[in-house]
C-alpha positions as CSV (number, residue, x, y, z in Angstrom):
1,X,-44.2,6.3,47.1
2,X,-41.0,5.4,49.2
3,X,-41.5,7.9,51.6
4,X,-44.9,7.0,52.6
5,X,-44.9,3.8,52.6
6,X,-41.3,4.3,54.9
7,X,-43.6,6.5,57.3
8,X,-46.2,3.8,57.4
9,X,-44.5,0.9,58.3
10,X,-42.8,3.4,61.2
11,X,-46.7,3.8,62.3
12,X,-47.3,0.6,62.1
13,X,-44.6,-0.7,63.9
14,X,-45.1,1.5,66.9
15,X,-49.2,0.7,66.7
16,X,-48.8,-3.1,67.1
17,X,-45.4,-3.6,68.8
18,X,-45.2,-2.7,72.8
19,X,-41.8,-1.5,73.2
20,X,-41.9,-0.4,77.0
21,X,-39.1,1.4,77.1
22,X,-40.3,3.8,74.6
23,X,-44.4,3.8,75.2
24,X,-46.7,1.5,76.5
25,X,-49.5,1.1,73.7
26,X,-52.6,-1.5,74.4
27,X,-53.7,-3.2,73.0
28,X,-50.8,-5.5,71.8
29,X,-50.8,-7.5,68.2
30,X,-47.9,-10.3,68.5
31,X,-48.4,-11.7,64.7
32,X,-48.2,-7.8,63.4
33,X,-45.7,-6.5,65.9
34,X,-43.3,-9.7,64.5
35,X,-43.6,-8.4,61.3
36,X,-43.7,-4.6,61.6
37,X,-40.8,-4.6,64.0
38,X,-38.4,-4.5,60.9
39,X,-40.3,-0.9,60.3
40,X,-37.0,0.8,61.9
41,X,-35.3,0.2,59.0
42,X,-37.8,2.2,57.2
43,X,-36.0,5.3,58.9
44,X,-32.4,4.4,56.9
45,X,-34.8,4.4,54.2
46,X,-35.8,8.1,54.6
47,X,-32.5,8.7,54.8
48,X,-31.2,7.0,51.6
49,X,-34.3,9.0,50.2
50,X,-32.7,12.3,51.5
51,X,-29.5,11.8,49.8
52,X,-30.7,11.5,46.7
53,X,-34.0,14.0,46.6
54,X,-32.1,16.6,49.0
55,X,-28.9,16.5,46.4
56,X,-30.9,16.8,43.2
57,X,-32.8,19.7,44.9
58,X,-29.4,21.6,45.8
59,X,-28.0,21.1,42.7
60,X,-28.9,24.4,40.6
61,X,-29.6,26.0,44.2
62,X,-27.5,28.9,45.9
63,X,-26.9,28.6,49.3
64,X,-29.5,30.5,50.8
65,X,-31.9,29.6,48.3
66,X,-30.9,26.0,49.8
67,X,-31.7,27.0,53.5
68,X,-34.8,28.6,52.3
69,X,-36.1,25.5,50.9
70,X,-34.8,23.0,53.7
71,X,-36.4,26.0,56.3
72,X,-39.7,25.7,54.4
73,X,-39.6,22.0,54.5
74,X,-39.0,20.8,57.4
75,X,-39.8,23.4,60.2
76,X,-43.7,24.4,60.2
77,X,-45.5,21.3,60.6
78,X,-42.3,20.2,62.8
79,X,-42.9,23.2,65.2
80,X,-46.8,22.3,65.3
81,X,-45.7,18.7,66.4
82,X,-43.2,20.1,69.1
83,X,-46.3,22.2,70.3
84,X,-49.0,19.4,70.5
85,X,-46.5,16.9,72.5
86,X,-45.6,19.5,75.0
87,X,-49.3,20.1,75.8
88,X,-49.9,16.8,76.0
89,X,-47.1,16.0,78.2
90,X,-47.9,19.1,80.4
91,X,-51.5,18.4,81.1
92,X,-51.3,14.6,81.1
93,X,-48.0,15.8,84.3
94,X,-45.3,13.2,82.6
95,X,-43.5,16.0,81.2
96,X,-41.0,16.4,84.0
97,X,-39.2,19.6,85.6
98,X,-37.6,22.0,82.9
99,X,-40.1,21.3,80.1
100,X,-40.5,25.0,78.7
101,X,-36.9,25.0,78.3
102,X,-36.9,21.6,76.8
103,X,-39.8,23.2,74.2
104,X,-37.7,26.1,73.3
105,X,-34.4,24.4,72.3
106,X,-36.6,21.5,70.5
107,X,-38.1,24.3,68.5
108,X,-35.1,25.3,67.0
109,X,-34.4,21.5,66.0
110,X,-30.8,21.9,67.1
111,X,-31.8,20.4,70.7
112,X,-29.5,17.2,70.2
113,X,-26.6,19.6,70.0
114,X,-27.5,21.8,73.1
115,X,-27.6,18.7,74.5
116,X,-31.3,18.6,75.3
117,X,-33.3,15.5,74.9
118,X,-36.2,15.7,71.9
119,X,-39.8,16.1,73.4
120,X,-40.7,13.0,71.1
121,X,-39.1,10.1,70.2
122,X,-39.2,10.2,66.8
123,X,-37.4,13.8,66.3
124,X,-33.8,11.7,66.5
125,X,-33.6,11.3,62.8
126,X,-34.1,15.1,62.4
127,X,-30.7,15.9,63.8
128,X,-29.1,13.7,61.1
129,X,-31.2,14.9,58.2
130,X,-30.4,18.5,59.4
131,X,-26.7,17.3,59.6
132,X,-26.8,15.3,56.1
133,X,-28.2,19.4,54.9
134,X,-25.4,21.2,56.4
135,X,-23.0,19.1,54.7
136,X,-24.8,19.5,51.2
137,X,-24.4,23.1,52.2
138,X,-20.7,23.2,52.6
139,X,-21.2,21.4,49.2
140,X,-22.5,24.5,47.8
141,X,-21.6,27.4,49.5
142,X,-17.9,26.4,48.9
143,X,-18.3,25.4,45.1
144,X,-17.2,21.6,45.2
145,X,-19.8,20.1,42.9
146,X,-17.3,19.2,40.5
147,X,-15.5,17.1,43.0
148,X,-18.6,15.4,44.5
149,X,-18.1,12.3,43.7
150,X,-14.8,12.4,45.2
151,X,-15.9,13.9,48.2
152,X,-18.7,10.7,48.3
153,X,-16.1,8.1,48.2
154,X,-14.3,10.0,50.9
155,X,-17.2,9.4,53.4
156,X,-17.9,6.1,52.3
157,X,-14.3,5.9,53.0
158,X,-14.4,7.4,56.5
159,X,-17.9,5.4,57.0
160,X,-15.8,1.7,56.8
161,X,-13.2,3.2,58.7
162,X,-14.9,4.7,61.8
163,X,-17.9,1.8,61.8
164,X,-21.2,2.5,63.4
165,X,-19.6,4.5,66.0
166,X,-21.9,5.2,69.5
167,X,-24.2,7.8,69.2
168,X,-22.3,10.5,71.8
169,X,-19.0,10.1,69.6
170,X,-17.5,13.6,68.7
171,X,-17.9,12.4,65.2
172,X,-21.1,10.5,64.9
173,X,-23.1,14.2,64.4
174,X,-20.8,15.5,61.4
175,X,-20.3,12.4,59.5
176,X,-23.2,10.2,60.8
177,X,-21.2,7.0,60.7
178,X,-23.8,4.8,62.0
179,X,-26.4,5.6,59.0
180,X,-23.7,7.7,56.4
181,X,-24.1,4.5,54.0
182,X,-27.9,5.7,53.4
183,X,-27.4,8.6,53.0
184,X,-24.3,8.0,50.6
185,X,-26.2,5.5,48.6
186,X,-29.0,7.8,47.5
187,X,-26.0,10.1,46.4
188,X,-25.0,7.9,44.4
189,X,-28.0,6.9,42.9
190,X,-28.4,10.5,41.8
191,X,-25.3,10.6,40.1
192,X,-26.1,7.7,38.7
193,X,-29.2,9.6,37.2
194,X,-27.4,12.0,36.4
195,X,-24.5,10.2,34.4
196,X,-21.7,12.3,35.9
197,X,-19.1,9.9,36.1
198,X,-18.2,6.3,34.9
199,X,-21.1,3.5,35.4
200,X,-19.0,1.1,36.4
201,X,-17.5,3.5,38.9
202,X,-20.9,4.4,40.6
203,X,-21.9,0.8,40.6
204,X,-18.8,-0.6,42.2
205,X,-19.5,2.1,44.7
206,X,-23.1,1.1,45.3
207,X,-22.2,-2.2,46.3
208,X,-19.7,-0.7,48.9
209,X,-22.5,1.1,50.3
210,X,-24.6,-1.9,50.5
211,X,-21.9,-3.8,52.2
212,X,-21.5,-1.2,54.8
213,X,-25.5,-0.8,55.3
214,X,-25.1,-4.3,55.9
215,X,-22.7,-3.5,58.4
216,X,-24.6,-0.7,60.1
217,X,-27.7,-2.9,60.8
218,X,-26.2,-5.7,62.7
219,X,-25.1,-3.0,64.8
220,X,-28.8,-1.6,64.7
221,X,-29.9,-5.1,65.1
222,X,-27.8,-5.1,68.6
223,X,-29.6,-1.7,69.5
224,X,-33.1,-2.6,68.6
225,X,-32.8,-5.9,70.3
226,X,-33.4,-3.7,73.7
227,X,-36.5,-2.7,72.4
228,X,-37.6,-6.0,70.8
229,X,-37.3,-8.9,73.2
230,X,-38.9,-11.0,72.8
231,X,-37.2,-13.0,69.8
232,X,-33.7,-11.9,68.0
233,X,-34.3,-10.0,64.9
234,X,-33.4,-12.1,61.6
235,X,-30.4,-10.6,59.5
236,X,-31.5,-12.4,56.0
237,X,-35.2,-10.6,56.6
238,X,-33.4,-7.0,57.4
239,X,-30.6,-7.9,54.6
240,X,-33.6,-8.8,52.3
241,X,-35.3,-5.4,53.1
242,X,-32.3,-3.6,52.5
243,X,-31.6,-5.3,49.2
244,X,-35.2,-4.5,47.9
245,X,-34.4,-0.4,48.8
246,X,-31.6,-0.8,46.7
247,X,-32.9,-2.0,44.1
248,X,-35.7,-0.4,44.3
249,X,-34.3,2.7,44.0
250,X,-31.9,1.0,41.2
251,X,-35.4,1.1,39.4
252,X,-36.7,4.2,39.6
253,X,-33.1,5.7,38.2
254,X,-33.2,3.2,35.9
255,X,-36.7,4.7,34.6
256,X,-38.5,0.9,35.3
257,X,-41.2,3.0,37.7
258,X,-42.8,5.6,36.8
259,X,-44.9,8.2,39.2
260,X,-48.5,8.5,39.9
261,X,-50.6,11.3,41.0
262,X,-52.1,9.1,44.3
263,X,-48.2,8.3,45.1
264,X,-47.2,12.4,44.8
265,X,-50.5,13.1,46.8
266,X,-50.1,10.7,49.5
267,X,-46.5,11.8,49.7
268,X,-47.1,14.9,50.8
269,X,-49.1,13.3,53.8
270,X,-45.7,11.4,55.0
271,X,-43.5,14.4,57.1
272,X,-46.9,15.2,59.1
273,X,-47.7,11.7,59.4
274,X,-44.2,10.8,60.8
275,X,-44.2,13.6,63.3
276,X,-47.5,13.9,64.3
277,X,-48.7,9.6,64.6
278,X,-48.2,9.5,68.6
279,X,-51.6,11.2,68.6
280,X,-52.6,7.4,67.4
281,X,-51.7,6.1,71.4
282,X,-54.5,8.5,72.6
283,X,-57.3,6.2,70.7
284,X,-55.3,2.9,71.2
285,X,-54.9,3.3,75.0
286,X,-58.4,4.2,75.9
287,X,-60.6,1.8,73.8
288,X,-58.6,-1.3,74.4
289,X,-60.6,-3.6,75.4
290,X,-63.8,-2.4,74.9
291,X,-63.4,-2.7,70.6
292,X,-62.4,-5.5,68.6
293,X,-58.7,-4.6,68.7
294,X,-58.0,-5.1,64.6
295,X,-60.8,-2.7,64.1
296,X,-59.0,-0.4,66.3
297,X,-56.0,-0.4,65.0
298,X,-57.8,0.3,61.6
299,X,-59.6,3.1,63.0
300,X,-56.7,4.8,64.4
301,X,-54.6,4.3,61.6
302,X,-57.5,6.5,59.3
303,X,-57.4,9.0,62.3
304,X,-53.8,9.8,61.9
305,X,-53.7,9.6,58.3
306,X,-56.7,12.3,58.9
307,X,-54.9,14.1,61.3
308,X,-52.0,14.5,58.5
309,X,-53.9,15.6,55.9
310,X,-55.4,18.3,57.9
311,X,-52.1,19.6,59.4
312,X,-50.5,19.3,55.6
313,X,-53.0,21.4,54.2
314,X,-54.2,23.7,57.4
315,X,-51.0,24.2,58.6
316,X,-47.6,23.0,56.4
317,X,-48.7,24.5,53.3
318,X,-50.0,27.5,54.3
319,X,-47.0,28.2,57.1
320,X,-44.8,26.9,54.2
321,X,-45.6,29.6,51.7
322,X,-45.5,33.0,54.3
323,X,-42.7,31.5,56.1
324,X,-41.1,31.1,52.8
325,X,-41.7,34.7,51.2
326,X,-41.0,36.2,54.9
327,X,-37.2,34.8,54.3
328,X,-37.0,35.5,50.4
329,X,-37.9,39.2,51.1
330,X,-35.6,39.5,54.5
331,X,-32.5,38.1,52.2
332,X,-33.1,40.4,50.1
333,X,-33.1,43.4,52.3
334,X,-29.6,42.0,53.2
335,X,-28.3,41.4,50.0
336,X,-27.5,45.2,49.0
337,X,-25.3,45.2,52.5
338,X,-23.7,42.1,51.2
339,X,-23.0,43.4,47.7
340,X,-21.9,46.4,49.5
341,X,-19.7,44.6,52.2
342,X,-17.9,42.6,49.3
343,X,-16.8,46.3,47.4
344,X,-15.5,47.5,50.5
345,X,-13.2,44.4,51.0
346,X,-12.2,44.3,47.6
347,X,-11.1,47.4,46.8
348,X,-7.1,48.9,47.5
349,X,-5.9,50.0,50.9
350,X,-4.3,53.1,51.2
């Protein structure tokens, strides 16, 4: 439920607010684009969401089971995205010199730290959830579960130490200062679930994390101010929003919200959806004018939905699976070399 409706206010809030600097979409809705402007929080959502979901996944996980999964999940309908904005970029001629290069390094999802630029906007918030996966990783391949909570208030310590540091800070790609608090907050609502430690202990951290989200957002409200402005952005409306993820989320681990089959259905809609709503400026653009704009904007928001469920099931699912027993079956070739690699290490030396 969370994650769609964090994928649909980002679609929303790039259908009916112009943001030049990032794409000029016609026609413009000033009474929707005020309110769906605070969609950018809906991104620390996701990643508050990640912490908790991506941690309770790894928990009875080996590591390359892990990988597997995280592989599985986010790369095919990622790699179909990557594909349809580089052809549309390269036939519409706005793609610029170097653009096959560009596609090959935003393939592998690393781009940010080759230092290319992502082909579409919204692929920044994949380098941290790829980051936020490595560190679970270390999490698991080094056997430090039963020190997890103490490794999560050693971020959270780090994160109100180092701030919201700038985006091209040494730093800022390991430990994700800027948006850590998220991401550290949906931890500790899964051990919360999970009653690992003290109550008390977990909530007095929670509240330190909501403190620093706090924090995190003026300094996003600074940044999206380029964006949006045309009037400042309110910090009681983003504080409020913040406050209603919490507790939100308080709920659900609480066991006050229960799921529903339409919730797990259209979830699965919200990854394609998110990576693949830009098609929605195609529609936008070129009727302007010439249909009753609300209608529009209803019409291409059923289009991309469309468009989702089609790539989920055509395409994710389907790539998911093969691209999933391709790697079981290719770590298990290796794992006889491994077993055999460890004997070999461990045994005397003459």
């Amino acid at each position: 439920m969370l994650r769609f409706l964090a994928s649909l206010a980002v679609v929303l809030l790039h259908f009916t607010y112009s943001m030049p600097l990032i794409a000029r979409i016609s026609p413009s809705f000033p009474a929707l684009g005020g309110v769906f402007r605070y969609g950018y929080l809906a991104v620390d959502l996701f990643f508050m969401i990640s912490g908790f979901v991506v941690l309770r996944s790894a928990r009875h996980k080996s590591l390359s089971q892990f990988v597997v999964a995280r592989v599985v999940r986010l790369y095919p309908v990622f790699w179909l995205s990557c594909l349809l904005t580089f052809a549309g970029l390269y036939f519409s001629g706005t793609g610029g010199p170097g653009m096959g290069r560009q596609l090959v390094f935003n393939l592998t999802m690393l781009h940010e730290f080759f230092g290319y630029k992502p082909l579409n906007g919204v692929y920044w918030s994949l380098t941290y959830e790829l980051t936020f996966c490595f560190l679970v990783g270390l999490i698991i391949g080094c056997r430090l579960w039963q020190w997890l909570f103490g490794l999560v208030l050693g971020w959270l310590a780090y994160t109100a130490v180092a701030g919201p540091l700038p985006a091209g800070h040494l730093f800022s790609y390991l430990f994700i200062p800027k948006h850590s608090a998220y991401f550290i907050a949906g931890m500790l609502f899964y051990l919360l679930q999970s009653r690992t430690e003290a109550a008390w202990k977990l909530h007095a951290a929670l509240l330190f994390a909501f403190g620093l989200a706090l924090r995190s957002d003026r300094a996003e409200r600074q940044l999206a101010q380029e964006f949006f402005h045309e009037a400042p952005l309110s910090a009681v409306v983003s504080g409020v929003v913040i406050a209603g993820c919490f507790l939100v989320f308080y709920a659900i681990v609480a066991g006050r919200l229960r799921p529903h089959p339409v919730w797990a259905a259209l979830g699965l809609l919200t990854y394609p959806l998110y990576l693949l709503h830009g098609l929605g400026a195609i529609p936008l653009n070129l009727l302007s004018g010439k249909v009753d704009k609300y209608l529009l904007l209803a019409g291409t928001l059923a289009l991309v939905l469309l468009v989702a469920a089609l790539a989920q099931r055509l395409v994710e699912r389907p790539l998911s699976l093969a691209l999933g027993r391709w790697l079981n079956h290719w770590l298990a070739q290796q794992r006889p070399q491994f077993v055999h690699s460890e004997a070999v290490a461990a045994a005397p030396h003459a």
